[in-house]
VEXVEXPA-762047 format. One record per atom (N, C-alpha, C): x, y, z. Coordinates in steps of 0.1 Angstrom, whole numbers, plus 5000, padded with zeros to 4 digits. Layout:
<lomars>
XYZ;...
</lomars>
This chain:
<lomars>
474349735293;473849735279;474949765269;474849715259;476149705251;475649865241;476549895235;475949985223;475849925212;474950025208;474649975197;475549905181;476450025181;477449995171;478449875176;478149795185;479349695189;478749555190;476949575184;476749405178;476549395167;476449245169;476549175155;477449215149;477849175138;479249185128;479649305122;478949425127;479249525118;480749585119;481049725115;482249795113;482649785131;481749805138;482449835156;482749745164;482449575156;482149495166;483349445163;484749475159;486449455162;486549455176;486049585181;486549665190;485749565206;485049495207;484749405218;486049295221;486749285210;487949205213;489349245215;489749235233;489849345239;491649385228;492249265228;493749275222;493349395212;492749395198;492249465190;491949635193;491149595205;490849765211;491849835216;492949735222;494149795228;494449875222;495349745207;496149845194;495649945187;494149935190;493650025180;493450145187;493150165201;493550315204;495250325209;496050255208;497450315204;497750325198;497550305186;497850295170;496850485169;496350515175;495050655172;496250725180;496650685194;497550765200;498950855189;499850705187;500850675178;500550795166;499550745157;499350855148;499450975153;498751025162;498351145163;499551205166;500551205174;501851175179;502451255164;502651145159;503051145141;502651295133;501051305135;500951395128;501251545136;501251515148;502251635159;503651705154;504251595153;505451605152;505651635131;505251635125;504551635110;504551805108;503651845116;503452005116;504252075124;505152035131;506252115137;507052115127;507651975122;508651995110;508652125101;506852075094;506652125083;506752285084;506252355096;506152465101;507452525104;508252455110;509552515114;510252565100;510552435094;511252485083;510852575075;509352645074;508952765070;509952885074;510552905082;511152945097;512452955093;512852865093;514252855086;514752905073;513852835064;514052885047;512352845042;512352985038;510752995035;510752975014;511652955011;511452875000;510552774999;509952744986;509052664981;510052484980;511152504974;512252414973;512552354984;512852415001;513252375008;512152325019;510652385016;509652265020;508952205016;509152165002;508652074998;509451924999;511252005000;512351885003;511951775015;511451905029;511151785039;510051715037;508551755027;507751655029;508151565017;509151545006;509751475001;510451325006;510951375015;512151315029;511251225034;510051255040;508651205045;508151085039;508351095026;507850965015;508450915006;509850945004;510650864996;511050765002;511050745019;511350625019;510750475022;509250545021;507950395018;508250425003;508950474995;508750494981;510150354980;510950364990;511850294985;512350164995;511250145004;511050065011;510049975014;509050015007;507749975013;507849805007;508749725000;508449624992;508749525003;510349575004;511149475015;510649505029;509749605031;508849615046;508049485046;507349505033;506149375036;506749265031;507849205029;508749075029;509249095048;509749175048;509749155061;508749115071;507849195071;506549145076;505849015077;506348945066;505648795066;506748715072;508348725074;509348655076;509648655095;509548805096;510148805109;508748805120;509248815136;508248835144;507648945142;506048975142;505249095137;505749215154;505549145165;505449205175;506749255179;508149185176;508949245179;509549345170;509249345152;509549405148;509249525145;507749525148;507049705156;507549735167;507949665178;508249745191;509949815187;511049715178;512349765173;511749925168;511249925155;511050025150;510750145158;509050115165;508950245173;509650305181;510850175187;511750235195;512650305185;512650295171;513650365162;513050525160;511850545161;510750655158;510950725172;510550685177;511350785191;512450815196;513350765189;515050845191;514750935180;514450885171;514351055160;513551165162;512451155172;511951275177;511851275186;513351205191;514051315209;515051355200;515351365192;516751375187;516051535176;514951555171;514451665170;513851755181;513651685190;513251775206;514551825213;516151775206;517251805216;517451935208;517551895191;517651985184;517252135187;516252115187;515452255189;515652315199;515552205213;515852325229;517052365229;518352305218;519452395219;519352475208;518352525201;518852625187;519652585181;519752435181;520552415163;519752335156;518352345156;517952295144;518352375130;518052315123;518452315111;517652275096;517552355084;517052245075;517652095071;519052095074;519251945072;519251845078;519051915093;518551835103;517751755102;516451865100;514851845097;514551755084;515551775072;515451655064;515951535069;517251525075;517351415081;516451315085;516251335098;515451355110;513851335105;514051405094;511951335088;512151215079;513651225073;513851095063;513750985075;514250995084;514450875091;513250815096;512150915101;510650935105;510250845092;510450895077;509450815069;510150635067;511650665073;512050485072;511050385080;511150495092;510350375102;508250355099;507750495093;506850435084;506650385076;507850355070;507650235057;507850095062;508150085077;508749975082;507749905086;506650005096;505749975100;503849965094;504050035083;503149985076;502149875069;502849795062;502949675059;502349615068;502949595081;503249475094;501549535101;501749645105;500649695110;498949635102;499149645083;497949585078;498349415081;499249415082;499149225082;499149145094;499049255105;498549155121;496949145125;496349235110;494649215116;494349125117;494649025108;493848865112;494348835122;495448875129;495548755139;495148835153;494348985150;493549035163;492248995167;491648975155;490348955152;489548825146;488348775147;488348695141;487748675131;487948595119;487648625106;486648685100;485248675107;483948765102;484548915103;485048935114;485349095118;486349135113;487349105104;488349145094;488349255088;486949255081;486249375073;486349465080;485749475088;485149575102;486949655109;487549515110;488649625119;489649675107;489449665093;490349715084;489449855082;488149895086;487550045084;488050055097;487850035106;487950105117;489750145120;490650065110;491650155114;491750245101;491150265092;490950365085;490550475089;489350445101;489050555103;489950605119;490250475121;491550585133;492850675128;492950625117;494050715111;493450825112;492350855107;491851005103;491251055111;491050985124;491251035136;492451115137;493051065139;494551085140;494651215136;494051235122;494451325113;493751445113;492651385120;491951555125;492651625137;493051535151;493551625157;494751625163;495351565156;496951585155;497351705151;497051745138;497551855132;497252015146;495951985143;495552125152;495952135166;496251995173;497152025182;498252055183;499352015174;499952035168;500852155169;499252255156;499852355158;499352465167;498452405178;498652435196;499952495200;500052365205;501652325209;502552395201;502752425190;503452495184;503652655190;502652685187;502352815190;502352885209;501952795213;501652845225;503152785231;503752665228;504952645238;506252585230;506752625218;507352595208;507752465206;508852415195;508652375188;509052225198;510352235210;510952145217;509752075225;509052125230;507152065237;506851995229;506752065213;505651965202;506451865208;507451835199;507951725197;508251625206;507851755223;508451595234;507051515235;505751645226;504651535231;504751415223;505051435211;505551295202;505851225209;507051185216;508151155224;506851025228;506451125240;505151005247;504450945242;504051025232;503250875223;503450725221;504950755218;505550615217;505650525228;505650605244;505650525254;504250385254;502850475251;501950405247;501850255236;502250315224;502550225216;503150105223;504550115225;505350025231;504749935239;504350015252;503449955262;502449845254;501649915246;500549825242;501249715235;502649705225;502449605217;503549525230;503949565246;504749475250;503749405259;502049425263;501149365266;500349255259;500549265246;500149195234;500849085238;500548945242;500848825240;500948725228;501448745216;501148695201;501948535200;500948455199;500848345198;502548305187;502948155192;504448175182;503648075171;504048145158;503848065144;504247905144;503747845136;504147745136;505447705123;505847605129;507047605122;506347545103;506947595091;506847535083;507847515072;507547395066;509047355056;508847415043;507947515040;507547575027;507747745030;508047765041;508247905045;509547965033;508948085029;509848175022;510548215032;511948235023;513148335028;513048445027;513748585025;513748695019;514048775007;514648655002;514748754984;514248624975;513648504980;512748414975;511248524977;511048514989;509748614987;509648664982;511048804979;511448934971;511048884957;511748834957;511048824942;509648734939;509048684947;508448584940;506948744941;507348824951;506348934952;506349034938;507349054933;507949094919;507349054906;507748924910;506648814897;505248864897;505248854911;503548894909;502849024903;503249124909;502949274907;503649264896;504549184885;504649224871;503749164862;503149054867;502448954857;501048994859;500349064870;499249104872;498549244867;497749244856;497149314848;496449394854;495349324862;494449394871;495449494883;496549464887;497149524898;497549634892;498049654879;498549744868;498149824865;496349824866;495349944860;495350024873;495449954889;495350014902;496650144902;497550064901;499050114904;499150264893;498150234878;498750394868;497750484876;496250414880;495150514884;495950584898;496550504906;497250604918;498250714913;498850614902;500250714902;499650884893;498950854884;498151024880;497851064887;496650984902;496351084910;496951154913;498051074922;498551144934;500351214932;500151204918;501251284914;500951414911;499651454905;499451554905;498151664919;497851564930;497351594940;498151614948;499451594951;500551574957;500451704961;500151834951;500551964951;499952024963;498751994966;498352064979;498752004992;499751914992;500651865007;501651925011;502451924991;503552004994;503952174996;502652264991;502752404991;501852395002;501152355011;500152375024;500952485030;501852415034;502352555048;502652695035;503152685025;503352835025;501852885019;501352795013;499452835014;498952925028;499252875039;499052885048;499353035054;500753045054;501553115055;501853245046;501853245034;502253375024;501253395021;499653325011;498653325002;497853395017;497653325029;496553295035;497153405052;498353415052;498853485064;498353415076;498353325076;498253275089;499153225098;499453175111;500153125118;500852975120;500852905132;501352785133;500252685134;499052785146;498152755149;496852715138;496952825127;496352795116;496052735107;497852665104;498452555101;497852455103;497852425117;497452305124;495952315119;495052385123;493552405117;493552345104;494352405091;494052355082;494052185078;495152175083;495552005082;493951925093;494051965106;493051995111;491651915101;491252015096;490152045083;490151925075;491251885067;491651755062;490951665068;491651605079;491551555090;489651495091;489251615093;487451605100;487051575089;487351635074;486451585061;487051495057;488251415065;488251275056;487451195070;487051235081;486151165085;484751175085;484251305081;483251275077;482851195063;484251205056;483551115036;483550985043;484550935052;484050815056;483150775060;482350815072;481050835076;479850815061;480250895051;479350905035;479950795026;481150735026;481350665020;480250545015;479250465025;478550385019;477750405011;476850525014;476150605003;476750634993;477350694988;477950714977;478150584970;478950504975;479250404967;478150314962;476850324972;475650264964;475050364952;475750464947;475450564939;476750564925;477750564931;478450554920;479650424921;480050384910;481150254913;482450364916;483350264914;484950304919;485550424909;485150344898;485550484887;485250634893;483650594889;483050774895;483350804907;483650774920;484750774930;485850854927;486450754920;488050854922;487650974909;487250974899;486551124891;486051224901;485651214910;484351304920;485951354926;486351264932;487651284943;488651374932;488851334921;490051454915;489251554914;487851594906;486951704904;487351774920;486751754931;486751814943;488351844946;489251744941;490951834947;491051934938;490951934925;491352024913;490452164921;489552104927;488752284925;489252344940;489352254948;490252314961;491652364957;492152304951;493452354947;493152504940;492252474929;491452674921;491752734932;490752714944;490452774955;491452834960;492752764963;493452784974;493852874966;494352884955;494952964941;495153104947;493653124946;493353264946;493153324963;493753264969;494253324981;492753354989;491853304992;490553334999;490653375014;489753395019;489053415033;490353315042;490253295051;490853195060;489653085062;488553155063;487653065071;486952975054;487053015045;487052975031;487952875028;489352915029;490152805032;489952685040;489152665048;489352555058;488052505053;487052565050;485852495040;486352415033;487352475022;487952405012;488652305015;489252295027;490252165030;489252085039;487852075043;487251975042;486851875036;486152035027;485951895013;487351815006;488451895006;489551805006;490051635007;489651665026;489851585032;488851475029;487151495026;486651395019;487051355005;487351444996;487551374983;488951254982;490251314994;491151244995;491151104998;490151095015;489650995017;489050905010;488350924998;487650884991;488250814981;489650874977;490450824967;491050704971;491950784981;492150654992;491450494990;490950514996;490250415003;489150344991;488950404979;488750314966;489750274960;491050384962;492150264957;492950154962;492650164976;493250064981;491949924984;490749984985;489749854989;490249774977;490149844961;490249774947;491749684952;492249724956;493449654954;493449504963;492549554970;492649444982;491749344977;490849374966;490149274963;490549154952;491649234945;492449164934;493449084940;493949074953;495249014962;494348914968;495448764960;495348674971;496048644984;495548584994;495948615008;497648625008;498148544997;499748454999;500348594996;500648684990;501448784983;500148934983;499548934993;498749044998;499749185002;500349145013;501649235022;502449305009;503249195001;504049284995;503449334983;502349284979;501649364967;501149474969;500449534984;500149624989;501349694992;502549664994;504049744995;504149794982;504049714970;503949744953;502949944954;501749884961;500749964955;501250124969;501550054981;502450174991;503350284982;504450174975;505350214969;505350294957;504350284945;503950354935;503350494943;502250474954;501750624958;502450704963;503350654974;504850784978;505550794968;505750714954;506850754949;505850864938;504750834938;504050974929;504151134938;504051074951;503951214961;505251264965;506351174964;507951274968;507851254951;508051224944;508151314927;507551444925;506051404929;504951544926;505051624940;505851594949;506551734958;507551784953;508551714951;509851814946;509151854931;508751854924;508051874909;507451984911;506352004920;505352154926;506252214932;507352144942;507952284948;508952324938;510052254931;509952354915;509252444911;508252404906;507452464898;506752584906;506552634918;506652724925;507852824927;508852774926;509652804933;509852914917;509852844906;509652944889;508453034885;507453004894;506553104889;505453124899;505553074913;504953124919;504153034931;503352994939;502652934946;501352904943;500853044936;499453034931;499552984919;500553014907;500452984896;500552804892;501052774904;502152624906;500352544910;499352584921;498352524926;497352544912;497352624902;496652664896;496852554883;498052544876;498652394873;498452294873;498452274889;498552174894;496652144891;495952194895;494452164894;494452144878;494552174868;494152214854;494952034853;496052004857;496251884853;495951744861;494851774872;494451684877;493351664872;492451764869;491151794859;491051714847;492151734839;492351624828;493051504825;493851424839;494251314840;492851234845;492051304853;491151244858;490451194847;490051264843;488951294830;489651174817;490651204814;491051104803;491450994812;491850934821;492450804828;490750764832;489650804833;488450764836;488050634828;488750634819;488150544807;488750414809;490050394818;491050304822;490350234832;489150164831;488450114841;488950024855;489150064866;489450014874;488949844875;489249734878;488949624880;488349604891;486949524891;485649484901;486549424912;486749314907;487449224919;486649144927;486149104921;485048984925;485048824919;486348804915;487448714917;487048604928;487248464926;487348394938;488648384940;489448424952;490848414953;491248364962;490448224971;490748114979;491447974970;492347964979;492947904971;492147734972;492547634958;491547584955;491947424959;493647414961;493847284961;493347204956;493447224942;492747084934;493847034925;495147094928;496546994921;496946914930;496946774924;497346684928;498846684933;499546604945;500846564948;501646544936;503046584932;503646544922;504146434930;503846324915;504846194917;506146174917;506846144925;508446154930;508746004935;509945974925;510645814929;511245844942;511545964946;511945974958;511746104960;511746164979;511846264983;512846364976;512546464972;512946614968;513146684976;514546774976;514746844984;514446974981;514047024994;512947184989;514147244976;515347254983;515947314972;516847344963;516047254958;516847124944;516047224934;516347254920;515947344912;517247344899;516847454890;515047484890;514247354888;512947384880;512347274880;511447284870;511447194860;510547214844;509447134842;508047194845;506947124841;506247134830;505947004825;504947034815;504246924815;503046984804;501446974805;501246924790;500846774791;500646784772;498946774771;498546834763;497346834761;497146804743;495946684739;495846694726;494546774722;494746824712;494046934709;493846944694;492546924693;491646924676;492747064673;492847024655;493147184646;492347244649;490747254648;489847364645;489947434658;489847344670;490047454685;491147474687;492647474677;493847544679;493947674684;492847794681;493147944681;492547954694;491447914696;490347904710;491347874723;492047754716;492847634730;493947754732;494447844721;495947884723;495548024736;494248084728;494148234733;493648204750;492848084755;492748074768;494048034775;495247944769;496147934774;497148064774;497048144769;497348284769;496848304782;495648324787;495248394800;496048314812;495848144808;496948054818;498348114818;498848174811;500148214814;500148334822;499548384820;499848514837;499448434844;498748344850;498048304863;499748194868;500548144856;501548074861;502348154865;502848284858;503948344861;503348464875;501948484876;502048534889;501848424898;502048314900;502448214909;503348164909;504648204902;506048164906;506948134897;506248094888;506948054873;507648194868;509348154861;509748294856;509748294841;509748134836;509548124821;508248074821;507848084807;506747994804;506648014787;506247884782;505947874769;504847734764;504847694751;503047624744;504747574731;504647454732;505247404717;504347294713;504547254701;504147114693;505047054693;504346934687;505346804681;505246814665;506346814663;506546864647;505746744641;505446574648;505146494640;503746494645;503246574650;501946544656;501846664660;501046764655;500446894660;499446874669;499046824669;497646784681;498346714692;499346744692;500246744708;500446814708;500046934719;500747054722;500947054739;502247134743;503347114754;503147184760;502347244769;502747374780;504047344789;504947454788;505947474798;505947534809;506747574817;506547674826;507947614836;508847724840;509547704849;509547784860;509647674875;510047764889;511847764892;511747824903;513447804906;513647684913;512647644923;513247554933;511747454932;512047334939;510747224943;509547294954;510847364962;509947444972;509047544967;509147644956;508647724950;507447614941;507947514934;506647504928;505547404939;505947374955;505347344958;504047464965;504947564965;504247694968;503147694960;503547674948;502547704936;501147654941;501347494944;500247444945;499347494955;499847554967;498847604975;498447774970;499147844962;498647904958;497347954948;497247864940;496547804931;494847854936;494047954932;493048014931;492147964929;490647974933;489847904927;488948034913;489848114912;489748174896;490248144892;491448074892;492647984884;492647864878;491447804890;491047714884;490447694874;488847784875;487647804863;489247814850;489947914852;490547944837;491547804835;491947734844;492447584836;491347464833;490347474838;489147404837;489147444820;488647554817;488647574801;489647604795;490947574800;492247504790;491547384788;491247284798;491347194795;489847104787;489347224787;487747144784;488147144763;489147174761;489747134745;490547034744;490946984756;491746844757;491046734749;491746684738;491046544736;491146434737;492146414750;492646254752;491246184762;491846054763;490546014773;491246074791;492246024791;492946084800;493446264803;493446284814;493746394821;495046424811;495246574810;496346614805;497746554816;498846474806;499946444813;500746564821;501146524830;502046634839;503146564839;503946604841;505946584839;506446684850;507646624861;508446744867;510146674863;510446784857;511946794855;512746864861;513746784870;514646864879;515746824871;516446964870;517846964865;519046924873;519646874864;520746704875;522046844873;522546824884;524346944885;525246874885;525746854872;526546784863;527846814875;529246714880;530246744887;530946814878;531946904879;532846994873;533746894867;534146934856;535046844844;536046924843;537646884848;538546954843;539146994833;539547044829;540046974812;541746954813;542246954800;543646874801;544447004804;
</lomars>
């Protein structure tokens, strides 16, 4: 008898397809592994230098480098092999935590070690992130997409409940050289799993991006995209000023709360189970409030956990408090990233979500070294107490910055025609200057200009780096849309890019056209004049 959570198409029914269930409990393993090795760091270096400065530096170390990698991760991700470029890395992730397991069983760890050694930890998660969201489609099959993108949401936080408290087990009971060899093993699993993974070879294509063609054409995007823009400020207030209870945890733990290694681990622990139970609540809620009131509810509940922690409570008060935590966090989460996922079209998904990677660690290593300043001047409680009073009113005033629905059709539409070519073009021959004449009545001049206004982000987030609208000085009622790509290959990109929201908004460019004919199209390739010497 099957169970019940594993028919029909819901959140469990990923997990009948076996490749999928593999990765997805070693990917639960892997984490947990991660967040093992997370709380020995964080813990140790308590140990070493119990400064506010010097640990907040390693959980800095932790996220500046998805803060400064996460773009060219997910350019990577779409260019190279997905399977061998996770098995490289993890094999990168487990030299650095044997290389903190040699440390320690000889007594020279170190704080610079430990920054090191976690900087390198956070390279290979910015490496592996990206790649990891971009192999779901090809685990699963397209109904079940949905399904296996919650369920590794909620294996992370698996992960995150009892990693920590094992964690700080292992810490405690058999120091710090154990934690870290259990890490160690974790990675044996991973590996294993992704060297059983059989992954089909792509097929060859003559439109395939390069790596700093991608690079940028992902750039264009996340600059021209409005909707991506209101995602990217709503993360960066959160989680710059939420940041504060990651970075002061352990001396929360430790000075405010006097507890141990063990306790430590509990509290993260705590996190952990209340971001799995908000997930568990997540559907309710959201049939109660939209995304807005979401992430408001989620800063209201950090701001007052952070009060909480302030005033030095109970132990067993503390861990109340980092429940609900761990729901409100989850909560944020996972409304800012669903929103984002619904604004991305399939083509520039990876590195736009590297964009939206990239803004949240760079708000969390800023707003770590920022709080552990700001501790380090006036105190731990005073610094959490701050910190809440300005998440309170970022929430509050950025509430009004309404998040975008995202109920967009963002399949692409293919309804541009082949450009006509007296002969084959070479992908990359460039740039390349199109234009669009459309005749256009005076009176719908202001109407025709302001929708072709909205046509101009939809060009420049598909590839175009210029764009402009002229007349004919002898004929105003000819007017010229421009737009330039770099290469033939790029604007051939274009065309498969091309949205079927993209469309409706050229549909009403063009429903002010008044020729009998379709607006003219023109491609101009620029001829490379031979070098002329001079005398």
């Amino acid at each position: 008898m099957k169970a019940a959570g594993l028919e029909g198409t819901g959140t469990f029914a990923p997990l009948r397809q076996q490749v999928f269930a593999v990765l997805w409990v070693a990917t639960i393993i892997g984490n947990t592994g991660s967040f093992i090795r997370d709380v020995a760091s964080s813990w140790l270096v308590t140990e070493l230098s119990a400064t506010p400065a010097a640990v907040s530096l390693v959980q800095a170390a932790a996220t500046l480098p998805v803060f400064l990698l996460a773009i060219p991760a997910g350019v990577l991700s779409d260019i190279l092999d997905r399977r061998k470029f996770l098995i490289a890395v993890q094999l990168l992730l487990a030299s650095a935590s044997l290389c903190l397991l040699t440390l320690s069983a000889m007594g020279l760890q170190s704080v610079s070690s430990l920054v090191a050694l976690t900087f390198i930890g956070g390279i290979g998660a910015a490496l592996v992130a990206p790649t990891w969201q971009a192999i779901v489609p090809e685990l699963v099959q397209r109904q079940d997409v949905k399904g296996a993108v919650a369920l590794n949401s909620l294996g992370i936080n698996i992960s995150r409940a009892i990693g920590p408290a094992l964690g700080g087990l292992l810490l405690a009971w058999f120091g710090a050289a154990v934690t870290y060899g259990v890490d160690v093993i974790t990675y044996v699993f991973v590996v294993a799993a992704l060297l059983w993974w059989r992954r089909g070879t792509p097929e060859d294509d003559a439109l395939a991006e390069r790596f700093f063609g991608a690079f940028r054409a992902g750039l264009r995007y996340a600059r021209s995209s409005r909707e991506l823009h209101v995602v990217l400020i709503r993360a960066a207030v959160f989680f710059a000023f939420s940041s504060a209870i990651w970075a002061l945890l352990p001396l929360v733990a430790r000075q405010l709360l006097g507890g141990d290694a063990s306790f430590y681990g509990m509290l993260l622990g705590a996190v952990g189970a209340g971001a799995v139970c908000g997930a568990l609540v997540m559907p309710r809620l959201r049939a109660r409030l939209d995304a807005d009131g979401l992430l408001l509810a989620a800063a209201i509940v950090t701001a007052a956990v952070m009060g909480v922690l302030s005033l030095a409570p109970p132990q067993w008060a503390a861990v109340a408090a980092l429940l609900a935590c761990g729901a409100a966090w989850i909560t944020a989460l996972t409304t800012l990233n669903s929103t984002a996922q619904s604004i991305l079209p399939n083509w520039v998904r990876g590195r736009s979500l590297a964009v939206y990677l990239t803004v949240f660690n760079g708000a969390m290593t800023g707003g770590s070294l920022a709080w552990g300043a700001i501790a380090e001047a006036v105190g731990v409680p005073s610094a959490l107490g701050i910190a809440a009073i300005g998440l309170l009113c970022v929430g509050l005033g950025f509430h009004r910055v309404k998040l975008p629905r995202g109920e967009a059709e963002l399949v692409p539409s293919n309804h541009w025609p082949e450009p006509l070519t007296a002969q084959p073009v070479e992908n990359d021959r460039g740039p390349v200057l199109i234009l669009i004449e459309y005749i256009v009545d005076r009176k719908d001049r202001p109407a025709f200009l302001k929708a072709l206004a909205s046509l101009s982000h939809e060009r420049r987030r598909d590839g175009a780096y210029g764009w402009g609208v002229t007349e004919d000085a002898a004929d105003p009622s000819r007017v010229v849309e421009w737009f330039t790509v770099e290469s033939w290959a790029e604007h051939m990109r274009q065309h498969r890019r091309v949205s079927k929201a993209d469309a409706d908004v050229q549909q009403e460019v063009r429903a002010y056209h008044q020729g009998l004919e379709p607006p003219a199209v023109q491609h101009l390739l620029a001829i490379n004049r031979p070098h002329i010497k001079g005398k």
